[in-house]
N, C-alpha and C positions, 0 to 999 in steps of 0.2 A: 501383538495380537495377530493370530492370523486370519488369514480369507474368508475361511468358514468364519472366526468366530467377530470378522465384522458387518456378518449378513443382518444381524437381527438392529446393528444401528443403521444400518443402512436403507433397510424396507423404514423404520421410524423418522429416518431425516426426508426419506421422500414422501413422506407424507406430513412434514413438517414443510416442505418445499411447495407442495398443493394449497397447503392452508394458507401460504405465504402468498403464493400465486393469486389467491379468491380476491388478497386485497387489492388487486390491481385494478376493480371492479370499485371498490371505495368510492366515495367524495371526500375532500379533503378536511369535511369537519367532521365527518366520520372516523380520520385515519387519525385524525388529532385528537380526538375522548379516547380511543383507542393507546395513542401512546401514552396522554396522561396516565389512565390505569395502571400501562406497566409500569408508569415511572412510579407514581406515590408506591406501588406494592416494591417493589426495589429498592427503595429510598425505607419504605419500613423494615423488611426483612434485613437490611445492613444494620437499621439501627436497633434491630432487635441479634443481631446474630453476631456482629463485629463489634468488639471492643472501641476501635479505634474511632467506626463512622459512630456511636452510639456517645461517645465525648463530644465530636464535634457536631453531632445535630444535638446536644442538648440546646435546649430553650426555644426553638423550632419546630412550631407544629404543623406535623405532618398529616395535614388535613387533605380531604380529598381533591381540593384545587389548589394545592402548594404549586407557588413560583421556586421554577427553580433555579431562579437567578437569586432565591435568598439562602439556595447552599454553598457552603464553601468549594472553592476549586483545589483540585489537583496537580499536581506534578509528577516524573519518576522522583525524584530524589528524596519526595515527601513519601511516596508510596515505599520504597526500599525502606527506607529508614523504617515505617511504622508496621511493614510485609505483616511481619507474626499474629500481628494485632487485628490487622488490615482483615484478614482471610476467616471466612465464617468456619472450620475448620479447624478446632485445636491443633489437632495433627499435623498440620500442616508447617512446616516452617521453612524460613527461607534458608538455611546451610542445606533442611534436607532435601530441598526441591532440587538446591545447584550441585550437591552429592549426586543426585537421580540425575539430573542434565547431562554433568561429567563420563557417569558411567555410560548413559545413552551412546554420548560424542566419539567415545572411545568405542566402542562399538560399531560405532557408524550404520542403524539402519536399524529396521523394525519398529512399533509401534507399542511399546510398552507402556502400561497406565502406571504410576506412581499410586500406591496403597491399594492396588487393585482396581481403581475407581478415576484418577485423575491423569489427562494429558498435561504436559509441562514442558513450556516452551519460552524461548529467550528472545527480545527483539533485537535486531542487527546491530543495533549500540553505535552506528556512522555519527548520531551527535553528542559520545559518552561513554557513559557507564550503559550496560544494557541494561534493558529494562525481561525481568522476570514473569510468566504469565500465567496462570491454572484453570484448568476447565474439568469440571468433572463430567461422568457420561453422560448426567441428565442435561447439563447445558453446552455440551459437544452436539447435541443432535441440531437445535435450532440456528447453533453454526455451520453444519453440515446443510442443513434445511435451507440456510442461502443462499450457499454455494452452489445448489441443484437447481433452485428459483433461479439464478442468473444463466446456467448452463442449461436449462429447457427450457426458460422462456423465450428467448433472443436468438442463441447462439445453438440451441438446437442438437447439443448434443450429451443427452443425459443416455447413461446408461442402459440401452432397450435391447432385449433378444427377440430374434434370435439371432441377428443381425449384431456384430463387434465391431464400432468404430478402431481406426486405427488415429489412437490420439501419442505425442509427443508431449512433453512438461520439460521444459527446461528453467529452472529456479535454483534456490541451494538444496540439493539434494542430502540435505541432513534433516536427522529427526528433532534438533532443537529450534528448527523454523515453521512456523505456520504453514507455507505453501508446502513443503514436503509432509507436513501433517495431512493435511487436507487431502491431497491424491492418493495418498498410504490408506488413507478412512475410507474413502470410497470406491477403493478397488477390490473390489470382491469379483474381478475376474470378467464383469461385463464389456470390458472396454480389452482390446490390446494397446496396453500401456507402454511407452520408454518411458524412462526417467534418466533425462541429463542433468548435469550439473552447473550450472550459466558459468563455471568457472573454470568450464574444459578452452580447451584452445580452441580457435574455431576451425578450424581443418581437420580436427575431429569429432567435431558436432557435424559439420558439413558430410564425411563420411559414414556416422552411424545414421543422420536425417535420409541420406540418399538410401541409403539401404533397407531402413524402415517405411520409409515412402509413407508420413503422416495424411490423416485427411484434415486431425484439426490440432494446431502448434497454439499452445499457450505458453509464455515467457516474460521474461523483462524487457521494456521497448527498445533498451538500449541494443540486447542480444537482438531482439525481432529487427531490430535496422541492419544489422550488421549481418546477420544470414540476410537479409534482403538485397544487403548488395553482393553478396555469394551468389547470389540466386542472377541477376542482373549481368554478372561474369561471366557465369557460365559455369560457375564450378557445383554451384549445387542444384539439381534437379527433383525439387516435390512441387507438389500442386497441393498445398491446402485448401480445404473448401471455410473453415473459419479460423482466424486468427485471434486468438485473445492477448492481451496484455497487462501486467499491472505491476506494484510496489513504486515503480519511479515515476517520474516527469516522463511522459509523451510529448516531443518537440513535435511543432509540424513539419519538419525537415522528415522525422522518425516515420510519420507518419504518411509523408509522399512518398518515401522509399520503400514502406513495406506494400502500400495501393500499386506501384508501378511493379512490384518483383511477383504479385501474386493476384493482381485483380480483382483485390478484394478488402472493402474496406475492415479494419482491425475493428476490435471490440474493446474498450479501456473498463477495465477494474480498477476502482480503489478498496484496496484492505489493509488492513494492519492487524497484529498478532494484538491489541487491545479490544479489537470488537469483530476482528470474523468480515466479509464483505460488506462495508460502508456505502458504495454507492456502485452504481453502475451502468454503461452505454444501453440504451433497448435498439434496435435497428433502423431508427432517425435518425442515429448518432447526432443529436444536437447537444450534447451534454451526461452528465451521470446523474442517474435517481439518484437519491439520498432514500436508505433503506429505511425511514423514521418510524417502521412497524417496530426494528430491531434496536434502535440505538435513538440518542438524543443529539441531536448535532448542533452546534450552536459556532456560528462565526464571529470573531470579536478582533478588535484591534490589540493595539499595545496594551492599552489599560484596561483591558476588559471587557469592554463595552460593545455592544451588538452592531453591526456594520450591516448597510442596507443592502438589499439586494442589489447587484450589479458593484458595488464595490469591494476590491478583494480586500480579505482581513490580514492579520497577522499571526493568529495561532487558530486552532482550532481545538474545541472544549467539547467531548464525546462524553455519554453516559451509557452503556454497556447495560443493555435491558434485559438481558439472560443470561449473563455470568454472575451466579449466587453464590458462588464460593471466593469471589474474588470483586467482592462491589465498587467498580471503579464508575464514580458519579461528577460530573465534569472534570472529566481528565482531561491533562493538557495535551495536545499532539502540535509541534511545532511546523503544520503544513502549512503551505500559502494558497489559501484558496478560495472562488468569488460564486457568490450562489445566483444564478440567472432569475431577474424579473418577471421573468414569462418564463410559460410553464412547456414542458412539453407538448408538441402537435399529434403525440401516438395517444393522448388523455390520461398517461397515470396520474394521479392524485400526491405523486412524489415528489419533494423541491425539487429542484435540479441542479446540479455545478456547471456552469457553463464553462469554469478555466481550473486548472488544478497547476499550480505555477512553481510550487515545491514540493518538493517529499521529503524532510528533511536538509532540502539542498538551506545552507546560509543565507540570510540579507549582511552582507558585509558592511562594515562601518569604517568609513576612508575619509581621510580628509578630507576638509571643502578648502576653495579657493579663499573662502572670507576666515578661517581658523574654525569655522562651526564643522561638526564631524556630520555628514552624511550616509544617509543609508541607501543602500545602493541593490536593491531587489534583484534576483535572481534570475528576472526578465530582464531587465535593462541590460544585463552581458549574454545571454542565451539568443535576444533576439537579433543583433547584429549580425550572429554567427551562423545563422541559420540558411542563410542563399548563398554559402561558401561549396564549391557541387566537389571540392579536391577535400573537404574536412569530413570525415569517417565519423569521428570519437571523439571527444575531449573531455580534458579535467580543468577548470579553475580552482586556483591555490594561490590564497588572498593571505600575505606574512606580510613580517612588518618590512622588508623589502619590497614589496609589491606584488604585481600579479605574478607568477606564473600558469601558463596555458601549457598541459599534457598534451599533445594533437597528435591523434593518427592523420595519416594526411594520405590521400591515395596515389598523389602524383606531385609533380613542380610546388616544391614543396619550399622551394627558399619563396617565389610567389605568395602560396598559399600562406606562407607564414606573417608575409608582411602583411596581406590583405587582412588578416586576422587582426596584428597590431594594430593598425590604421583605422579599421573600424570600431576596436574597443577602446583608445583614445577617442574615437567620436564619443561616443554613446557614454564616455566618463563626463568627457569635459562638457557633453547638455545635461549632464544632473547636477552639475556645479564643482564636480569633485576635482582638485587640484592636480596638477601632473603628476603621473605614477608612474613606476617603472613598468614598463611592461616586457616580460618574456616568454619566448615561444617555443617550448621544446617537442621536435618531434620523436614521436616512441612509435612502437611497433603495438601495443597495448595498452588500456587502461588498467593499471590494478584492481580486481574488483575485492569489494572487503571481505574480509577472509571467514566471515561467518556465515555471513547474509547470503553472500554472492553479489551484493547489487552495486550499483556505481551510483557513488555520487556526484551529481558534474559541478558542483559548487560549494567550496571547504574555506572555513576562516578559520589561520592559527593563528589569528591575534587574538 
């Protein structure tokens, strides 16, 4: 699609972006009749449109005050399996959506719809199989429409003339990922745009950045720390005026290094290629709204079960309030993450996430000292690590040998390696878990995966 012909969704997401905006103004039991509404018309519309949700909500009435803690949950592996059925859309099939992906890929670039009508996008796949997604133009805008809600509410930088910000995007620069969709959708030319790759080397991100001299960098925080400390060297010189971030973990390491290289505190996104932007910082930075106009967000433990505010859960169960062609209604997302007792002090009417503690990263399971196997959360090894000022980057790789640690290291590095070891035996042997091998290898880079772009800093191949 080109420039011209993304103007006409573009003036419709900003004004889908406005509507979004009014509820900021809400009370919270205002915002809450409001999501039940869209949920029961979503919850009807799949089981009138899809094969698949119209089996499993049989005997289920979908009355105007349905719990819906009384529908069943999702998975990818259930959604793949049952894709054809899944999609309100005959047309629609999963070989011909990954034909349409392939060809995209191969290509590398543009913004072509599938059947004239549908975007089609693949998630990063770091825990699997990837997961496949569809959005057609009528429910592309209201994804569009939050992406502009979080970029002019807070961060201040929505597309205005006569005046061109000079904005930077470093993510996966392919059309089979959501953030490369999103900047592609909304470039109709108001912004002077780059588009990196988070997958370039960094000395030539460092020299396209210098020479484009951004005002506002959005990226992954892993990349945002690591131009940060470019920046800090001496080797790269921009002055952004907003920083955004998102898809991975934000350490507070990531996040002293980008405040000290730029003076300015960063902005954290959460999104995923299942629901479009989930939650987000407003300029308290005390935590991310939860967008509950757009989606259904539910926290729950191992078994299910709803976890109290202030306590993090173990998966996360999303219901997708404007994807009509693809009704995904508690879907599983395997994040770790803990929703704040109190509310925000700027008065949105939105939960809030006080910690986002995975993105996919593992909770590994290691043996204990007593034979019982332990779980061993992804804070427990991140936050050791974090006042290490010679550790750059790392990867955790949990085998049945034991750990190994990927470590960029900036300096005195047989030091930096032992302090490493030394402290992630501590932080094993207080969760109970029995002696492991630990090894510290330093690299020059992290891999990042070859689709996504993103790094995961915590992988079990047991």
């Amino acid at each position: 699609m080109t420039r011209l012909g993304r103007v006409p969704q573009v003036v419709r997401a900003l004004r889908a972006a406005s509507e979004l905006e009014s509820h900021d103004a809400w009370d919270a039991d205002r915002l809450a009749a409001f999501q039940q509404q869209r949920l029961v018309a979503m919850v009807r519309h799949a089981a009138d449109h899809s094969p698949f949700h119209r089996e499993r909500f049989a005997g289920i009435e979908l009355a105007d005050d349905l719990d819906i803690t009384a529908l069943p949950t999702l998975d990818k592996a259930l959604m793949l399996e049952h894709f054809d059925d899944l999609v309100t859309d005959p047309r629609l099939t999963l070989a011909g959506i990954e034909a349409h992906l392939a060809d995209l890929e191969g290509r590398h670039g543009g913004d072509d719809l599938l059947l004239g009508d549908y975007r089609a996008m693949a998630s990063g796949g770091t825990t699997g199989r990837r997961g496949v997604f569809v959005y057609s133009r009528a429910d592309w805008t209201p994804i569009l429409g939050g992406v502009l809600r979080w970029l002019g509410g807070d961060l201040g930088t929505t597309p205005q003339l006569p005046r061109r910000m000079r904005q930077a995007v470093v993510v996966a620069d392919s059309p089979l990922h959501m953030s490369a969709r999103m900047s592609r959708s909304i470039d109709i030319g108001l912004h002077h745009m780059l588009r990196l790759d988070a997958r370039t080397p960094i000395p030539d991100l460092v020299r396209a950045l210098n020479a484009f001299q951004p005002e506002g960098l959005a990226t992954f925080p892993s990349v945002a720390a690591l131009l940060a400390d470019e920046q800090l060297a001496g080797r790269l010189h921009i002055s952004p005026r907003v920083v955004s971030t998102t898809s991975e973990v934000r350490t507070a390491d990531m996040e002293r290094r980008i405040i000290a290289a730029w003076g300015t505190h960063p902005f954290n996104g959460y999104a995923s290629t299942e629901t479009g932007i989930l939650a987000a910082e407003c300029d308290r930075h005390t935590g991310l709204h939860v967008f509950t106009d757009q989606a259904v967000f539910e926290v729950v433990d191992d078994a299910g079960r709803p976890v109290v505010p202030g306590t993090p859960g173990t998966r996360v169960l999303v219901t997708n309030l404007v994807n009509h062609t693809q009704p995904l209604i508690r879907f599983e997302l395997t994040d770790l993450v803990t929703v704040s007792p109190e509310p925000c002090p700027c008065g949105r009417p939105f939960p809030l996430l006080q910690a986002i503690d995975g993105r996919s990263d593992d909770v590994l399971r290691m043996p204990g000292r007593d034979g019982v196997p332990v779980a061993v959360h992804p804070l427990t090894l991140r936050s050791p690590l974090a006042g290490i000022p010679a550790l750059r980057q790392y990867r955790i790789v949990h085998d049945h040998a034991g750990l190994t640690i990927e470590a960029v290291l900036a300096s005195d590095q047989a030091d930096a390696a032992a302090t490493i070891e030394h402290r992630l035996h501590d932080a094993l042997a207080a969760r109970g878990v029995a002696p492991t091998a630990i090894t510290v290898t330093p690299v020059t880079a992290i891999t990042r995966h070859p689709g996504s772009g993103k790094a995961k800093l915590i992988e079990s191949r047991v």
